[in-house]
C-alpha angles and dihedrals in degrees: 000000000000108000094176081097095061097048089107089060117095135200091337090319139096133244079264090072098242100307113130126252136235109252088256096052095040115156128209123218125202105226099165117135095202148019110289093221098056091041090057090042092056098045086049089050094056087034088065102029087057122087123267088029120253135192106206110256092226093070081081099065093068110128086267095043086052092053089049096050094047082067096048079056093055091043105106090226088053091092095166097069107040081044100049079057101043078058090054103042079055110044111027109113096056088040084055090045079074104061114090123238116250092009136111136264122203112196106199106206099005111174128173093346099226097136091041100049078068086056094047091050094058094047087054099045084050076057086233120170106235136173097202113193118195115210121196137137096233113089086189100043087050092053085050094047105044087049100053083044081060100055088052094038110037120177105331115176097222108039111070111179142202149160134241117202111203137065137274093291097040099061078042083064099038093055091048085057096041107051089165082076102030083060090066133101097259139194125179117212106209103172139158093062078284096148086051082057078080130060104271093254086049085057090041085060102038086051093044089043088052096053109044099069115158104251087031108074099093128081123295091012093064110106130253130200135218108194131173118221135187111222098180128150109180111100093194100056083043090049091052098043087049100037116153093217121120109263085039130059086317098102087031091063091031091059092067081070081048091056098037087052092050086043086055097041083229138067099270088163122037113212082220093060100055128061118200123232131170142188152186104225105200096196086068105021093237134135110204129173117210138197114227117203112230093207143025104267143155122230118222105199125144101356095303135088131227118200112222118204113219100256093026116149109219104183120238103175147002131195118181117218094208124179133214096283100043080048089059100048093052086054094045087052105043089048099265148105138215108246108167125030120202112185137190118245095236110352124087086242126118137167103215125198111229111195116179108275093236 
């Protein structure tokens, strides 16, 4: 990614001096601690030395991955996103009775921004103050975003937005080193079943880690979350929506090769040589897709080699399907509580407010 376009950007602000800016004029910083590409390199190299063998699952939300996955959304069989907005389209204005008034919202993973432009509409129409930060991965799907978020939103005079271009412990580490921010009332958006995308005890820590921000510990500063969580239990509705069928998730998978290849500079994983399988595993609740090698192989990435057997799974995504009670222990054990409950009319899909426990 291409950061001669954030030179103007100090210490976490930008050359506004930290003042917000209106959606059209939306701003991106670069709040990344380290380079992208080692950081990937690294994760692949555990991923495949681990057993059983992993590729990182955030090799998919490259710019291409993202527009690959914007078609599996609009797919019929894809549930999780028309009835996340269905949810929405319901329930908004009460969603929207729960953002503060002068305070910040922090959107992790935030993509085109088409659910959350309903959110930000609400909050205008409450004529709420609010610094809304978009954090993605992407430099160019936030450009893009932000920009389509422009053309809905104009100039409003409550709703300042900007983008944040780094990953869950990145904006952990920005707030630390911007209090004037960590002091604020603050809500993190995490839709699109995104936290189930991690083991239950991995979403336990990454809510714990985000809310526990130095300058942000007492009262009304103290971070709140509003997730959205797919609580299906049907395994023939998940294994539709997360086929791995071309026309379906299949591309999308397929695209993390794609991104290991360009990391490498050579092609390290042919697409010929993988078929894709996937599958909702009811012990667990979780739906993963997998990557079986053809053939035996070995992978050549980053100066070491990793020995594939023929037949061998290597896992390339993961996506939890947890109910009410698994959703409360998470909260009882990262420090929070769930506090408001919107759920959808006919679907197993909910958006759950999450407040600090004390």
């Amino acid at each position: 990614m291409s950061t001669s376009a954030l030179a103007s950007h100090v210490d976490g602000f930008s050359n506004t001096n930290g003042h917000p800016q209106p959606v059209d004029d939306a701003t991106i910083i670069n709040i990344q601690q380290s380079t992208k590409a080692v950081n990937l390199e690294n994760d692949i190299v555990d991923g495949l030395r681990s057993q059983p063998k992993y590729l990182p699952s955030v090799l998919l939300w490259t710019a291409d991955g993202l527009k690959l996955f914007d078609e599996v959304t609009r797919t019929p069989d894809y549930y999780p996103n028309y009835t996340e907005i269905d949810i929405l389209k319901t329930h908004v204005d009460d969603i929207a009775k729960n953002v503060v008034s002068d305070s910040v919202l922090i959107e992790l993973g935030s993509g085109n921004l088409k659910k959350t432009m309903i959110i930000l509409e609400a909050v205008a129409r409450q004529q709420k103050n609010l610094q809304y930060y978009a954090l993605d991965l992407s430099e160019s799907e936030l450009r893009q975003s932000l920009s389509n978020l422009a053309k809905v939103m104009g100039r409003s005079p409550y709703i300042r937005c900007q983008g944040l271009l780094g990953s869950y412990e990145d904006v952990t580490v920005w707030l630390q080193k911007n209090p004037d921010v960590a002091s604020k009332p603050k809500l993190y958006l995490w839709m699109g079943n995104s936290i189930a995308n991690h083991p239950p005890q991995e979403a336990v820590s990454l809510l714990a880690t985000l809310g526990d921000i130095p300058g942000c510990k007492q009262g009304s500063t103290k971070p709140s979350f509003i997730i959205a969580v797919d609580n299906c239990r049907d395994p023939s509705i998940i294994n539709r929506a997360y086929s791995v069928e071309p026309g379906q998730c299949g591309d999308f998978i397929l695209s993390s090769l794609k991104h290991v290849n360009a990391l490498a500079n050579r092609e390290v994983l042919r697409e010929d040589e993988w078929a894709l399988e996937g599958v909702y595993e009811e012990v667990d609740r979780c739906y993963r897709s997998y990557y079986v090698a053809q053939k035996e192989t070995i992978v050549r990435f980053s100066g070491e080699e990793f020995p594939i057997a023929s037949g061998e799974y290597v896992r390339a995504m993961q996506s939890w399907k947890w109910d009410i009670k698994q959703i409360k222990d998470i909260c009882d054990n990262a420090g929070l509580r769930c506090s408001s409950t919107w759920q959808h009319k006919d679907a197993d899909y909910g958006m759950y407010l999450l407040e600090p426990a004390s």
